[in-house]
Each structure stands twice: as structure tokens, then as C-alpha cells.
C-alpha positions in Angstrom: -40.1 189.0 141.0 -41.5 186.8 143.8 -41.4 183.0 142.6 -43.1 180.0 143.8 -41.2 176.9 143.5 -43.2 173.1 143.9 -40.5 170.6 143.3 -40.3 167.1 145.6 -36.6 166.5 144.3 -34.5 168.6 146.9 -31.9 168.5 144.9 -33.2 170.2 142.3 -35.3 172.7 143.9 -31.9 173.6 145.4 -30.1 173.8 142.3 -33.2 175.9 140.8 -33.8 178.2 144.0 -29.8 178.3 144.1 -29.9 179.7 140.5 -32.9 182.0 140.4 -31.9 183.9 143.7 -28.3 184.4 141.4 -30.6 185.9 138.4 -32.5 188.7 142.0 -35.3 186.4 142.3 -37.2 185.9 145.8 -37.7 182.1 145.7 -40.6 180.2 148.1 -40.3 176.6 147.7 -42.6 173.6 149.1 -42.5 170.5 148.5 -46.1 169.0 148.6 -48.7 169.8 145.7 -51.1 170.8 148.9 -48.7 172.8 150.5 -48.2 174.7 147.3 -51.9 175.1 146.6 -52.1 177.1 150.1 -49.2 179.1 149.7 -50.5 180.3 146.2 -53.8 180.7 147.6 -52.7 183.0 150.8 -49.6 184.3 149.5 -48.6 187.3 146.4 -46.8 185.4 143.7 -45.5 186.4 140.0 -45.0 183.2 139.2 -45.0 179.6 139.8 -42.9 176.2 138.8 -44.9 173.3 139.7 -43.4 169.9 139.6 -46.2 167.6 138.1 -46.0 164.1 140.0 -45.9 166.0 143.6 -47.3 164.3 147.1 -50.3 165.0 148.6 -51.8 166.9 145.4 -50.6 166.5 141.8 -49.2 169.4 139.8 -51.9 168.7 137.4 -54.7 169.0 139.9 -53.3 171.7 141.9 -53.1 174.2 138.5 -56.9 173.0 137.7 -57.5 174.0 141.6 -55.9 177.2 140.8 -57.5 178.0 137.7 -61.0 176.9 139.1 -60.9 179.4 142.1 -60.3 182.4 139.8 
């Protein structure tokens, strides 16, 4: 399963990538709610963990962005 990870705390996108590549999942993480929203948008994803309160784009808006563009 091919994850997408949005998380601004490197700490804990570490510990969470760290973790889900332990349980065989292929983790992509960003950092920025904009950077997220074009990797979803150009990339092949199962599944994504979006922080909420993210730079450039909030988690909120980038799921509405998402959900808007089919």
C-alpha cells in the first residue's frame, strides 16, 4: 500500500513513516499542505494522513481541494 504522509512536525512524520514502512508500507511524506495537494494530484496513492494546521495550504482546504477536483 502506497501512503501519503502531510505532517509539518518532523518528528513525528519520522516516527509515523519509521513505523508504517515496519508494518511494508511505501511512505511519501511532505511537509507543506501545497506540496501535498500536488503530490496527490500527480501521483498514485491508497491513502493519505494529512496534518490539519499545515503551511502554505491547510489540511482542511487541501481535502476540500481534493474532493472538489473529483
Amino acid at each position: 500500500m502506497h501512503l501519503c504522509l502531510i505532517e509539518d512536525d518532523l518528528a513525528l512524520a519520522q516516527a509515523l513513516t519509521d513505523g508504517l514502512t515496519a508494518a511494508d508500507y511505501r511512505v511519501q511524506q511532505v511537509t507543506r499542505g501545497d506540496a501535498g495537494l500536488h503530490m496527490l494530484q500527480t501521483g498514485a496513492f491508497d491513502l493519505a494522513i494529512v496534518d490539519l494546521g499545515l503551511p502554505g495550504l491547510s489540511g482542511m482546504d487541501l481535502v476540500q481541494r481534493l474532493r472538489q477536483s473529483g
